[in-house]
N, CA, C and O atoms as CSV, one atom per row, in Angstrom:
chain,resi,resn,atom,element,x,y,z
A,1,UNK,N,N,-6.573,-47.403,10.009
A,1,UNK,CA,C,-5.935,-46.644,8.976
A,1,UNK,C,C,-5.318,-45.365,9.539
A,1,UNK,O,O,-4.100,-45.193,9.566
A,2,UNK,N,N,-6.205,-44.475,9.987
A,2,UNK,CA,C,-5.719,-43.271,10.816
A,2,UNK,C,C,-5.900,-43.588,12.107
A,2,UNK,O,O,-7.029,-43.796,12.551
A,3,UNK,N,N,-4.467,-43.680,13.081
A,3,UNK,CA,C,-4.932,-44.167,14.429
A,3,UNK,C,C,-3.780,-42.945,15.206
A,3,UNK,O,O,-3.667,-42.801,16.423
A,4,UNK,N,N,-3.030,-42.184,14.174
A,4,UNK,CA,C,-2.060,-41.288,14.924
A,4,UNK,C,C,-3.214,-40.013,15.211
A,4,UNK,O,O,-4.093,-39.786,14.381
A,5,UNK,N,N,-3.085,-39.183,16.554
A,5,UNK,CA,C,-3.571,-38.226,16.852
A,5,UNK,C,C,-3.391,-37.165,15.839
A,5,UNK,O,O,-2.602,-37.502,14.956
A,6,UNK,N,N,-3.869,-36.037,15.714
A,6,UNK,CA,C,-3.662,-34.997,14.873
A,6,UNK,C,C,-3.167,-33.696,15.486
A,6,UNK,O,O,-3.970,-32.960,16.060
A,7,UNK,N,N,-1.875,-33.380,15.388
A,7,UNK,CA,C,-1.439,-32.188,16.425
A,7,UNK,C,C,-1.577,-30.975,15.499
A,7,UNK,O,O,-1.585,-31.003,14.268
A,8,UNK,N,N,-1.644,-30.298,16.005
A,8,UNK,CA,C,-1.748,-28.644,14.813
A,8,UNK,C,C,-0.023,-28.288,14.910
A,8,UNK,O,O,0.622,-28.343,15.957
A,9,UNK,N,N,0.587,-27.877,13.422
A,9,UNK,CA,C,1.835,-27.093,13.441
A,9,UNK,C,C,2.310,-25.830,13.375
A,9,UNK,O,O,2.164,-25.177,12.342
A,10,UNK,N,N,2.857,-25.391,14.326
A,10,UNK,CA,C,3.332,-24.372,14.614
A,10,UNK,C,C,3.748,-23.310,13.398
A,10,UNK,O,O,3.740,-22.081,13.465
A,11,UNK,N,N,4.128,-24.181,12.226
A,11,UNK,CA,C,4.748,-23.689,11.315
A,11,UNK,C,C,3.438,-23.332,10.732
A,11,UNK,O,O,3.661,-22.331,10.051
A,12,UNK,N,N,1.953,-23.693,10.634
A,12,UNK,CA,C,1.178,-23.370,9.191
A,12,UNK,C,C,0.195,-21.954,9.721
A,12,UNK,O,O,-0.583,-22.111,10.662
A,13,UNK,N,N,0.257,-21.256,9.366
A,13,UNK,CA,C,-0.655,-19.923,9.893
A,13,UNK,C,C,-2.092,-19.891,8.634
A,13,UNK,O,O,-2.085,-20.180,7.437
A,14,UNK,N,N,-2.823,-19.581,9.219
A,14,UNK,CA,C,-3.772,-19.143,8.258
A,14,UNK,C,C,-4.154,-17.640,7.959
A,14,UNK,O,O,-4.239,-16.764,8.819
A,15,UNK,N,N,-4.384,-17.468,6.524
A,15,UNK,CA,C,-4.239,-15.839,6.166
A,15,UNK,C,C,-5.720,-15.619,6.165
A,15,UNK,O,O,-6.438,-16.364,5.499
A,16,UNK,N,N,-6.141,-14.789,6.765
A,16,UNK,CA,C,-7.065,-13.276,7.142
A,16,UNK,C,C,-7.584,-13.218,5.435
A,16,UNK,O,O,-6.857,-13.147,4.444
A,17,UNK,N,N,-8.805,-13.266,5.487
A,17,UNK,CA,C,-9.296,-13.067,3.890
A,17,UNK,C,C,-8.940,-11.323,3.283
A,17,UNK,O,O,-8.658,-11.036,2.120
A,18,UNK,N,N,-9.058,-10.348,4.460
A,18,UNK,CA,C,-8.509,-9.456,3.992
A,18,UNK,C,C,-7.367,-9.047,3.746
A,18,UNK,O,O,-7.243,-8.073,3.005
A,19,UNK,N,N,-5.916,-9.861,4.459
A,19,UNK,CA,C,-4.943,-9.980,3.860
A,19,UNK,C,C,-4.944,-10.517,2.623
A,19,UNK,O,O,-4.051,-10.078,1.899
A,20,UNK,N,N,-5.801,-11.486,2.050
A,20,UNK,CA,C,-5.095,-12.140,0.622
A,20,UNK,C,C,-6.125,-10.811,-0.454
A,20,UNK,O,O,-5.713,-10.564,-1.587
A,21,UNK,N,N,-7.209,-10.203,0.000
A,21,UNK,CA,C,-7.713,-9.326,-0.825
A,21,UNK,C,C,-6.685,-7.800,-0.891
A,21,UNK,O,O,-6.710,-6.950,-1.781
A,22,UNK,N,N,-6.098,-7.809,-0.042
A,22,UNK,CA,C,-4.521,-6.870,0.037
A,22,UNK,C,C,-3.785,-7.332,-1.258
A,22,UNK,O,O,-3.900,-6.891,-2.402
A,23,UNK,N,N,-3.200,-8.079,-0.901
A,23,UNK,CA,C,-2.327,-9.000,-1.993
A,23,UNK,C,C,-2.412,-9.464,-3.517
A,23,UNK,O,O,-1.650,-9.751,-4.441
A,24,UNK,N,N,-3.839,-9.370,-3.234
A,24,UNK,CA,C,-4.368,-9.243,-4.560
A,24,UNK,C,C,-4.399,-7.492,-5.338
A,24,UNK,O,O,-4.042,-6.995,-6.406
A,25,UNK,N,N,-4.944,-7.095,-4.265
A,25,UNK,CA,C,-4.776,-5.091,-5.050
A,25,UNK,C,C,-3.303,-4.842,-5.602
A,25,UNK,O,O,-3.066,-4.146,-6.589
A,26,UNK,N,N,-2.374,-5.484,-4.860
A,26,UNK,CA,C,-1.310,-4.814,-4.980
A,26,UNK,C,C,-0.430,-5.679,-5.718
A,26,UNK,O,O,0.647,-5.287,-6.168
A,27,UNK,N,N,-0.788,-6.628,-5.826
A,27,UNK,CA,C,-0.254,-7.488,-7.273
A,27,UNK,C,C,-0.819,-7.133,-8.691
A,27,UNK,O,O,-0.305,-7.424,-9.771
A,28,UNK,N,N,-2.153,-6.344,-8.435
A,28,UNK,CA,C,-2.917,-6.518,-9.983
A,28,UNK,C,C,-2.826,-4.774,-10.002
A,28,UNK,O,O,-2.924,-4.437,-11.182
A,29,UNK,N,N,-2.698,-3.756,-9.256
A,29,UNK,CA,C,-1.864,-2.230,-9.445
A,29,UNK,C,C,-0.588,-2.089,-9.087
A,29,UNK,O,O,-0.273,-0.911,-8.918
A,30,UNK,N,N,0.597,-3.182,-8.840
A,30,UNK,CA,C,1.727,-2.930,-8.157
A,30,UNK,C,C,2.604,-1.625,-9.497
A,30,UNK,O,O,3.104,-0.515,-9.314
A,31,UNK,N,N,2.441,-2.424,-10.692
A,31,UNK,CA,C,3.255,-1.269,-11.789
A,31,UNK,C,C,1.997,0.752,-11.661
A,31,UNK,O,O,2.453,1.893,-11.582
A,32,UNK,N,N,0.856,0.412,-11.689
A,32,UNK,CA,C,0.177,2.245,-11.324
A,32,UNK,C,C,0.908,2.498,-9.995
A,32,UNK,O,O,1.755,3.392,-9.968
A,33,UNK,N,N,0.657,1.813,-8.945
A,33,UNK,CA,C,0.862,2.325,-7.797
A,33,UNK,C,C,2.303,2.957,-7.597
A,33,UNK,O,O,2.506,4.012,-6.996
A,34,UNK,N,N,3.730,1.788,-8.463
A,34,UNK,CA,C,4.796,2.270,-8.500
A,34,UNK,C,C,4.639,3.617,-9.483
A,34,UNK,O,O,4.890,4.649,-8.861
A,35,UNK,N,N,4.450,3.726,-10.217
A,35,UNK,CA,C,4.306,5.187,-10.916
A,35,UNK,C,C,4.048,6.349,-10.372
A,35,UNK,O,O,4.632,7.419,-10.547
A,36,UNK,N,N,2.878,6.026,-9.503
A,36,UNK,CA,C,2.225,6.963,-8.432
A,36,UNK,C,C,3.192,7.503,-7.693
A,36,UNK,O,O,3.403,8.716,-7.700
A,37,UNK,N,N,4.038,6.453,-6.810
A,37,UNK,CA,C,4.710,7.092,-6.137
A,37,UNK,C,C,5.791,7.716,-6.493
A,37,UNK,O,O,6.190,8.697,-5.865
A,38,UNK,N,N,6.278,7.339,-7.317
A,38,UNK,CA,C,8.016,8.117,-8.049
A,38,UNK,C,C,7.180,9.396,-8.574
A,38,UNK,O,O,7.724,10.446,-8.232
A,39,UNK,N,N,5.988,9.572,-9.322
A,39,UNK,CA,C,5.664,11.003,-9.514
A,39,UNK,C,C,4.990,11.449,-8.593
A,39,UNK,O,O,4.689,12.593,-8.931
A,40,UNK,N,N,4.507,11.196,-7.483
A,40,UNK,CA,C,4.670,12.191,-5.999
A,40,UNK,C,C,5.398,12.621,-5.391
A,40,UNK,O,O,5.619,13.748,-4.949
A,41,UNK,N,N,6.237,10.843,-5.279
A,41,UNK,CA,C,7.452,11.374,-4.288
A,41,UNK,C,C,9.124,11.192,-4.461
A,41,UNK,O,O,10.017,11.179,-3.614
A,42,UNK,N,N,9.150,11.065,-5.845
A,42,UNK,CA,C,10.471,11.083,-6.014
A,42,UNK,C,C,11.157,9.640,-5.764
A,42,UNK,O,O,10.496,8.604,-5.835
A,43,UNK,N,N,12.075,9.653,-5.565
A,43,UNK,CA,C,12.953,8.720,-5.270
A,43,UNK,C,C,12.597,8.174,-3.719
A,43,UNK,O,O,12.886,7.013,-3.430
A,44,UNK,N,N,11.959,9.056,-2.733
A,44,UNK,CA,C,11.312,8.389,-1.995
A,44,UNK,C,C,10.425,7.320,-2.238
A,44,UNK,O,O,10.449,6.262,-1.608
A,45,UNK,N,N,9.476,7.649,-3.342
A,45,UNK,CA,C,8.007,6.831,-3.541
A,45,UNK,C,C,8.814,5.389,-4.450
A,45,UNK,O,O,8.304,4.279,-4.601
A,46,UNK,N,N,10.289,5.879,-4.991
A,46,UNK,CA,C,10.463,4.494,-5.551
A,46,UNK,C,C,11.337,4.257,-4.534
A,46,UNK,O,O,10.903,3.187,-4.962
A,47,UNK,N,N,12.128,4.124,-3.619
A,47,UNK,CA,C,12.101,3.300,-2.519
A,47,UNK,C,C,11.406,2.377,-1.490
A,47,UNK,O,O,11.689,1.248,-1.088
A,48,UNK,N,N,10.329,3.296,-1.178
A,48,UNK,CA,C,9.010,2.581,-0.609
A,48,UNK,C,C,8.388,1.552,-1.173
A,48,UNK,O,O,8.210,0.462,-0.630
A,49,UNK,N,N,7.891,2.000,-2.746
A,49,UNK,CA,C,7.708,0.592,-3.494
A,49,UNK,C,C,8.276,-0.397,-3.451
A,49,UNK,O,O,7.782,-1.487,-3.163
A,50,UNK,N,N,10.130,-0.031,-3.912
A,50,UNK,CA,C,10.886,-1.449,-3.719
A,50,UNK,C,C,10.318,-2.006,-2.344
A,50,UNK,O,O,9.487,-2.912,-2.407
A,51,UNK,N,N,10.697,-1.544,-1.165
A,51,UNK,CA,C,10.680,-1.952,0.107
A,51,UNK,C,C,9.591,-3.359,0.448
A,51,UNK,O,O,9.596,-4.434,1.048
A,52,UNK,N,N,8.518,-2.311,-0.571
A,52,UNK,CA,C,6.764,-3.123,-0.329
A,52,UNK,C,C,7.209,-4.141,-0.831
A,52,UNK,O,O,7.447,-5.015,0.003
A,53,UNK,N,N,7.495,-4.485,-2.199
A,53,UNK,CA,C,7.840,-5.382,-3.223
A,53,UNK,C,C,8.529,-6.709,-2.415
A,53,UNK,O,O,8.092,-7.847,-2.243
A,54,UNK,N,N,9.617,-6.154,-2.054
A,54,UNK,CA,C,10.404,-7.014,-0.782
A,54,UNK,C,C,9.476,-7.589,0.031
A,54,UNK,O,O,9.319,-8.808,-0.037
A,55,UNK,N,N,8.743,-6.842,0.893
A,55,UNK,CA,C,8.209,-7.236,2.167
A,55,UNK,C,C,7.034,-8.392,1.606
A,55,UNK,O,O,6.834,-9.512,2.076
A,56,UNK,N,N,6.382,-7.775,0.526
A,56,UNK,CA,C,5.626,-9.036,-0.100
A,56,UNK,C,C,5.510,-10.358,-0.464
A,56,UNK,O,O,4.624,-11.195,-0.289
A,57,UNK,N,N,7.175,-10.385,-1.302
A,57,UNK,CA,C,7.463,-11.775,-1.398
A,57,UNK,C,C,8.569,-12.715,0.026
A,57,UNK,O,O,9.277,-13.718,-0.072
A,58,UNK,N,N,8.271,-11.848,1.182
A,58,UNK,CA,C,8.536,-12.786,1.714
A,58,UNK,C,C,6.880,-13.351,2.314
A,58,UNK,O,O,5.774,-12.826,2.443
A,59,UNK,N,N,7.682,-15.159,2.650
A,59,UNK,CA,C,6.269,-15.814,3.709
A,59,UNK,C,C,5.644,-15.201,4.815
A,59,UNK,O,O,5.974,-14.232,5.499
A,60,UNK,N,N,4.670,-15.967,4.853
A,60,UNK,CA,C,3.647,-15.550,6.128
A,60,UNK,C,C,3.285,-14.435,6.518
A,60,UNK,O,O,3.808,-13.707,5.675
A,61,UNK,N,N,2.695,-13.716,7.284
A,61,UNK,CA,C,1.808,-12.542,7.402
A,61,UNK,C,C,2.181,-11.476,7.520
A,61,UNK,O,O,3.202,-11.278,8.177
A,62,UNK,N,N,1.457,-10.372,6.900
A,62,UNK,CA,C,1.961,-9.224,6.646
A,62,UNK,C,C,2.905,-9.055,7.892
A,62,UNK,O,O,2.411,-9.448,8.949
A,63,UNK,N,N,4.616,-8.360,7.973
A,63,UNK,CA,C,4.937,-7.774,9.155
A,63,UNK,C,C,4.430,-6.557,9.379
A,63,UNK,O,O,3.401,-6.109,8.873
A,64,UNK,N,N,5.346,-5.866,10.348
A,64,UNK,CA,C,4.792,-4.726,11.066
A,64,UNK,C,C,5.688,-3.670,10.628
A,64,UNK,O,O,5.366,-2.511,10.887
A,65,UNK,N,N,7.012,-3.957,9.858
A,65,UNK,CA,C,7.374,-3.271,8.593
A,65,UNK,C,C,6.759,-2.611,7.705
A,65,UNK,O,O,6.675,-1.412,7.441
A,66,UNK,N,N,5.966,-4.361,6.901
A,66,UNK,CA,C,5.377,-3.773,5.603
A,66,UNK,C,C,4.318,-2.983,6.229
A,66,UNK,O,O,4.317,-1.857,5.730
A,67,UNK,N,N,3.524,-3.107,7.017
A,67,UNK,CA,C,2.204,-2.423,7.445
A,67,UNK,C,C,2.130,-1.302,7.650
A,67,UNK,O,O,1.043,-0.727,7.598
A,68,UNK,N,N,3.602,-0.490,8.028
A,68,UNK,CA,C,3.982,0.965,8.160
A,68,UNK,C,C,4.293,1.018,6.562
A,68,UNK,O,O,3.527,1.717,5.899
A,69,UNK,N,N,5.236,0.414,5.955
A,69,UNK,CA,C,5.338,1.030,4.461
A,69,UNK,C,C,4.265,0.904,4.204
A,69,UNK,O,O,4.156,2.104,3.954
A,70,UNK,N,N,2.611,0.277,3.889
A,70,UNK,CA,C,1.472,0.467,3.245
A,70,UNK,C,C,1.105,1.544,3.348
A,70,UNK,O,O,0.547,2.155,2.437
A,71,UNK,N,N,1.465,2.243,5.075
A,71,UNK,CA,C,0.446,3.317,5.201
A,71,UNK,C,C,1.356,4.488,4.900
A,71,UNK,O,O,1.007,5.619,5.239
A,72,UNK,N,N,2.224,4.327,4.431
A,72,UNK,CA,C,3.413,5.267,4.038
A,72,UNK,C,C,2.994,5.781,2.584
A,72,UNK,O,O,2.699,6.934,2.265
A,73,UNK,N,N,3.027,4.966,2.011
A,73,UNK,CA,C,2.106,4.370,0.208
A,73,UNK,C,C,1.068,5.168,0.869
A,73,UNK,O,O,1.222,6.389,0.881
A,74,UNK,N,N,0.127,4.699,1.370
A,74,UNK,CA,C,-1.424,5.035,1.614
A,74,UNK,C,C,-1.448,7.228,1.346
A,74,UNK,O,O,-1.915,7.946,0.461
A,75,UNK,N,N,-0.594,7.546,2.797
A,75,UNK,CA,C,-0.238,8.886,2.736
A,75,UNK,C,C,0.386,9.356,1.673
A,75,UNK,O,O,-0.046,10.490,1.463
A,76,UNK,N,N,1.461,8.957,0.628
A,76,UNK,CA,C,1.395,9.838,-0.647
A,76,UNK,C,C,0.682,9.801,-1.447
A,76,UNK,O,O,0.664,10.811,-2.150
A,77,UNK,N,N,-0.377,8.578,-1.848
A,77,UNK,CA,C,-1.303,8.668,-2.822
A,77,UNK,C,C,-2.183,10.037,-2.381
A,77,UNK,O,O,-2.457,10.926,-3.187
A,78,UNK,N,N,-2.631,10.053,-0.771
A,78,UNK,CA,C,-3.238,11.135,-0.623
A,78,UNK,C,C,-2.746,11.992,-0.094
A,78,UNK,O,O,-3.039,12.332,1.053
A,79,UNK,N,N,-1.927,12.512,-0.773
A,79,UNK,CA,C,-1.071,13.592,-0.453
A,79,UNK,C,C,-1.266,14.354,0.966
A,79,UNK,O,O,-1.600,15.520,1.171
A,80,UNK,N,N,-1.021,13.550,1.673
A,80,UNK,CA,C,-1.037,13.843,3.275
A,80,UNK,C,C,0.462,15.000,3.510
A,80,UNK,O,O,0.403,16.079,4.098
A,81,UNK,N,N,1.516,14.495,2.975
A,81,UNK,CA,C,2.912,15.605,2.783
A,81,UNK,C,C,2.745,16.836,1.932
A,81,UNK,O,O,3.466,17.822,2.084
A,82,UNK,N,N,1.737,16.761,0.992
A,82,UNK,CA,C,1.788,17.768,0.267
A,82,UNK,C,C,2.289,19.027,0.844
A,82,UNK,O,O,3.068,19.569,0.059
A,83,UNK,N,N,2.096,19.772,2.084
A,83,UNK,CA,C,2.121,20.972,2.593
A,83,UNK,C,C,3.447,20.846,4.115
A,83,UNK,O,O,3.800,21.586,5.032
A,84,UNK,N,N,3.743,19.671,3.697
A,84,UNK,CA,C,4.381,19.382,4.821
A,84,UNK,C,C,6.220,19.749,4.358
A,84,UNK,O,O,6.948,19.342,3.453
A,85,UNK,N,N,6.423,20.764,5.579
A,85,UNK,CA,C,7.854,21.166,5.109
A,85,UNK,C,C,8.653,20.626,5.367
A,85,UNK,O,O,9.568,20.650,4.543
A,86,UNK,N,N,8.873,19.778,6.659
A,86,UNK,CA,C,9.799,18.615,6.416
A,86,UNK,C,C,9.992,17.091,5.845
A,86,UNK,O,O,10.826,16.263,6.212
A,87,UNK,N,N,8.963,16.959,4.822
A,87,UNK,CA,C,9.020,15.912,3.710
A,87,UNK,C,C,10.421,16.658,2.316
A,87,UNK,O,O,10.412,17.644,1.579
A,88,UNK,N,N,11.076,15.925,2.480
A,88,UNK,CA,C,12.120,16.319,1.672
A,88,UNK,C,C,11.543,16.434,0.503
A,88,UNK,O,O,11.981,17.443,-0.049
A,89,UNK,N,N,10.504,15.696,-0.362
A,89,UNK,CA,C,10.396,15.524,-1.775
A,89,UNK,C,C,9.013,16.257,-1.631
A,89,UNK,O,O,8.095,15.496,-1.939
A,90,UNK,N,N,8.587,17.522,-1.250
A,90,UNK,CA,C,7.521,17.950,-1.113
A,90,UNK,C,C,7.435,18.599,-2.510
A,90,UNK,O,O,6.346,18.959,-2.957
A,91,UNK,N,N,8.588,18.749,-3.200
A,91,UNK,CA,C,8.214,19.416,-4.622
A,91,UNK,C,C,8.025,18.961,-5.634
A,91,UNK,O,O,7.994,19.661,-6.646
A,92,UNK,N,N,7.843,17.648,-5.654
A,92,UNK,CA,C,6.799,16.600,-6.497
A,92,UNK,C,C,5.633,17.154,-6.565
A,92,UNK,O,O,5.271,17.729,-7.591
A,93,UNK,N,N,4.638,17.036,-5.148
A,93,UNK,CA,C,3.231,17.474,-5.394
A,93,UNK,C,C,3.017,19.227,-6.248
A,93,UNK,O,O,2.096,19.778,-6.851
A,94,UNK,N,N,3.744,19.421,-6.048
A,94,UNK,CA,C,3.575,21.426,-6.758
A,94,UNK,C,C,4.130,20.871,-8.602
A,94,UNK,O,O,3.223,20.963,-9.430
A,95,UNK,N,N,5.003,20.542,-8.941
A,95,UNK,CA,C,4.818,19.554,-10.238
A,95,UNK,C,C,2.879,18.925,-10.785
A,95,UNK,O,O,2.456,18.954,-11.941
A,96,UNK,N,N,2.307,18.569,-9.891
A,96,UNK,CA,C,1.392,17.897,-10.945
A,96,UNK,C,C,0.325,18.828,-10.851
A,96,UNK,O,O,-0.049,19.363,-9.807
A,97,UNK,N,N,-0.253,19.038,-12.227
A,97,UNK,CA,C,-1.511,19.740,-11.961
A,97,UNK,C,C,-2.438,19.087,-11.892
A,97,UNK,O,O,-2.534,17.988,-12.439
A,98,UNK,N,N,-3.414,19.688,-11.129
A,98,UNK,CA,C,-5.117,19.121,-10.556
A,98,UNK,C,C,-5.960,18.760,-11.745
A,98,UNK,O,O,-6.896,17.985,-11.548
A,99,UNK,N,N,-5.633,19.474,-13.602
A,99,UNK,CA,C,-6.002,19.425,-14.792
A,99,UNK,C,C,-5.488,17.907,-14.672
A,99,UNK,O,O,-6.297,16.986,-14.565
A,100,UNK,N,N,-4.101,17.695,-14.696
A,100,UNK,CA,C,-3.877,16.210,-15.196
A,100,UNK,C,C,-4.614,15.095,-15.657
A,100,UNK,O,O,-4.927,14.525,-14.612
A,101,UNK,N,N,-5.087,14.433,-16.620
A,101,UNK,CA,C,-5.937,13.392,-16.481
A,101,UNK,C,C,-5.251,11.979,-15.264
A,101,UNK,O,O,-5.858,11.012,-14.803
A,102,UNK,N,N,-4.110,12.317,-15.107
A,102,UNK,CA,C,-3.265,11.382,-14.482
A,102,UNK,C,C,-4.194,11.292,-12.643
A,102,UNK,O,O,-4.509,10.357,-11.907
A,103,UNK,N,N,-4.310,12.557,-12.576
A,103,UNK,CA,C,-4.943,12.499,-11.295
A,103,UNK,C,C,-6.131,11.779,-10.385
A,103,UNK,O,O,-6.048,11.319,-9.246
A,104,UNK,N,N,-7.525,11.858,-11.493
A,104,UNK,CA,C,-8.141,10.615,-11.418
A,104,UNK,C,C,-7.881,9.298,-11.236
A,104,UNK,O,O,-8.547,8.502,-10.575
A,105,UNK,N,N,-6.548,9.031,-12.057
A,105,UNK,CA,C,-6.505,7.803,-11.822
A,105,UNK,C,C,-5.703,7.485,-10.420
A,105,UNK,O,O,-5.698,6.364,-9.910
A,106,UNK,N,N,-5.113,8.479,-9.940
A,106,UNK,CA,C,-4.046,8.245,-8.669
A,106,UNK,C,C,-5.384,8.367,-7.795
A,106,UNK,O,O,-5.210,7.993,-6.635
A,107,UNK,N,N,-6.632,8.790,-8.080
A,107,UNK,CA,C,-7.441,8.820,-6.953
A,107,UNK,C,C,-7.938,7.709,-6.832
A,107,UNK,O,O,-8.216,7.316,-5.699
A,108,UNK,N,N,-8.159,6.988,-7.834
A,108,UNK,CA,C,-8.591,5.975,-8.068
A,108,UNK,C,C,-7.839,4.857,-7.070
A,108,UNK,O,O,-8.205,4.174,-6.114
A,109,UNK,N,N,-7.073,4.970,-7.523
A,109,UNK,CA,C,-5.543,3.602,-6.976
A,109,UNK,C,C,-5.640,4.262,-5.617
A,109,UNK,O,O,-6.024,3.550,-4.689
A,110,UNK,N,N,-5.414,5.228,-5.435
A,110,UNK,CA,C,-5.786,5.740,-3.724
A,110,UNK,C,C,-7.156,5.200,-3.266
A,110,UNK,O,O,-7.047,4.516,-2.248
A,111,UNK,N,N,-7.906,5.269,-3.544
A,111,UNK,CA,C,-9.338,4.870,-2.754
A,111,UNK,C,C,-8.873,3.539,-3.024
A,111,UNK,O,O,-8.495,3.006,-1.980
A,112,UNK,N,N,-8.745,2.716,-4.151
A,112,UNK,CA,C,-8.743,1.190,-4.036
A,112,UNK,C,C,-7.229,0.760,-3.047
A,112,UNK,O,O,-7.130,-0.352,-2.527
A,113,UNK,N,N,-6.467,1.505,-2.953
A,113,UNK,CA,C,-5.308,0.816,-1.348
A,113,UNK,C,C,-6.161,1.171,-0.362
A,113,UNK,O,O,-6.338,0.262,0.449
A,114,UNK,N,N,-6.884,2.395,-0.094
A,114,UNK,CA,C,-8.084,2.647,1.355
A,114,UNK,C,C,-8.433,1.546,1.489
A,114,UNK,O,O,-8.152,0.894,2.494
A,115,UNK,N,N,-9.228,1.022,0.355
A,115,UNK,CA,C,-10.212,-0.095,0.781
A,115,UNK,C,C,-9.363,-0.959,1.223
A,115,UNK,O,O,-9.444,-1.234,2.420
A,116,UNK,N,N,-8.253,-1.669,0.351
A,116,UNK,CA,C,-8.012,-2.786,0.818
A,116,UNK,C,C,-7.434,-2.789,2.121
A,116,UNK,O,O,-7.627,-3.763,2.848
A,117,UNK,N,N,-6.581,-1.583,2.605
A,117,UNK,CA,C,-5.763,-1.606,4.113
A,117,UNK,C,C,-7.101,-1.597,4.815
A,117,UNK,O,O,-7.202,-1.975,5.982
A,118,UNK,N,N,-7.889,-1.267,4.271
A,118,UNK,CA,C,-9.161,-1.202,5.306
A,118,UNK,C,C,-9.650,-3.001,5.653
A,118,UNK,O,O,-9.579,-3.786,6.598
A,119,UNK,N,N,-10.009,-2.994,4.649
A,119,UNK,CA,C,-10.285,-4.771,4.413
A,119,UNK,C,C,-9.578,-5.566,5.170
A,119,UNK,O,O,-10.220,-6.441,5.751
A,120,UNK,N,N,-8.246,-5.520,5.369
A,120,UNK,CA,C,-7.534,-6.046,5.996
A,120,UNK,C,C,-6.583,-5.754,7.340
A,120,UNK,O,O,-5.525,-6.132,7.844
A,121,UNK,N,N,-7.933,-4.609,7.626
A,121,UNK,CA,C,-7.737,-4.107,9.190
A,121,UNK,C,C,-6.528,-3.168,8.986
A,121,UNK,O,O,-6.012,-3.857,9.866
A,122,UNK,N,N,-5.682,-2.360,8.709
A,122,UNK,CA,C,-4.684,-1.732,8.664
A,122,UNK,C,C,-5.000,-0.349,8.632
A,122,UNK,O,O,-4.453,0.343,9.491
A,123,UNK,N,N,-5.743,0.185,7.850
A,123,UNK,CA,C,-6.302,1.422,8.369
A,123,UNK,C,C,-7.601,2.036,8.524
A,123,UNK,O,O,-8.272,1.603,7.588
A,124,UNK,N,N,-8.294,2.811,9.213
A,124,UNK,CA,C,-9.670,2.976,9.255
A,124,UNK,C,C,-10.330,3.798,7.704
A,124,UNK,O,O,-9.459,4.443,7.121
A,125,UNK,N,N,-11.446,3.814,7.169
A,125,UNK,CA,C,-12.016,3.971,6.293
A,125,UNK,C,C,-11.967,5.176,6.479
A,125,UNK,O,O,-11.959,5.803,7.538
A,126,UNK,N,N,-11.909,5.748,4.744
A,126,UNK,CA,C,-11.551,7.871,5.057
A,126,UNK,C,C,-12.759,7.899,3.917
A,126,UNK,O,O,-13.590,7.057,3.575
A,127,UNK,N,N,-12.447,9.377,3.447
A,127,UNK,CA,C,-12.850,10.004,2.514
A,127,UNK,C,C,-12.320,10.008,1.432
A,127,UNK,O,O,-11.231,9.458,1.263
A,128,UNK,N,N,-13.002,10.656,0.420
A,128,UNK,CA,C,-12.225,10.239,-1.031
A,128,UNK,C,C,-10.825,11.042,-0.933
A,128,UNK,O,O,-10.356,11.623,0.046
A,129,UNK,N,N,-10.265,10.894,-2.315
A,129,UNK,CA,C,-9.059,11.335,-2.377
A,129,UNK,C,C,-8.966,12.803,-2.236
A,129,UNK,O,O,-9.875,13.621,-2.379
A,130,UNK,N,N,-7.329,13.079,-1.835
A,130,UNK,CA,C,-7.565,14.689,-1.982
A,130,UNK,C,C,-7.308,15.520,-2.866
A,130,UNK,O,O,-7.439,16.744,-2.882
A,131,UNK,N,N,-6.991,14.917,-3.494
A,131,UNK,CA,C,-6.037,15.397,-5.326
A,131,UNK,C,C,-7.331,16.249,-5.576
A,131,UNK,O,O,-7.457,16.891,-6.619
């Protein structure tokens, strides 16, 4: 019945469980996370999103594109630019106040992208948010 050898194809890759637990965060917060970033970073943070969005629905494994835009995402949730004078859209972060109830939740969506870039090897495990 089966008498042909079995060759492995070049074409089928297998995904990293912490890549598909990636994929999953950012399919089930992709609309908070886009919010997040247009009110951090302006028209930057909704570029980056698109970008991610893109890089997502294409096949096979994360590139080395999207993996810099994650950690791009990663740094405005935690306002890593905040103080930084050559980030063009640095006057987003002076806009939100620390009162906001909005803020919790960007900490929130920040620690849950930590985990998952973490999960899926992309960046090392930090501290909570800095908001």
């Amino acid at each position: 019945m089966f008498h042909r050898k079995i060759t492995p194809n070049a074409g089928i890759h297998s995904t990293d469980v912490g890549e598909i637990a990636l994929r999953a965060f950012l399919s089930t917060n992709h609309e908070a996370l886009g919010h997040a970033a247009v009110l951090l970073a302006d028209r930057r943070g909704a570029r980056l999103i698109n970008s991610i969005r893109d890089g997502l629905i294409q096949p096979g494994p994360l590139t080395r594109r999207l993996r810099r835009l994650l950690l791009d995402l990663r740094g405005i949730l935690f306002l890593e630019h905040a103080h930084d004078e050559n980030w063009d859209d640095a006057g987003c972060f002076a806009v939100l106040d620390p009162w906001d109830p909005i803020v919790p939740e960007i900490c929130l969506l920040a620690d849950g992208l930590d985990d998952a870039l973490h999960g899926a090897g992309l960046a090392p495990a930090s501290g909570d948010c800095a908001a």
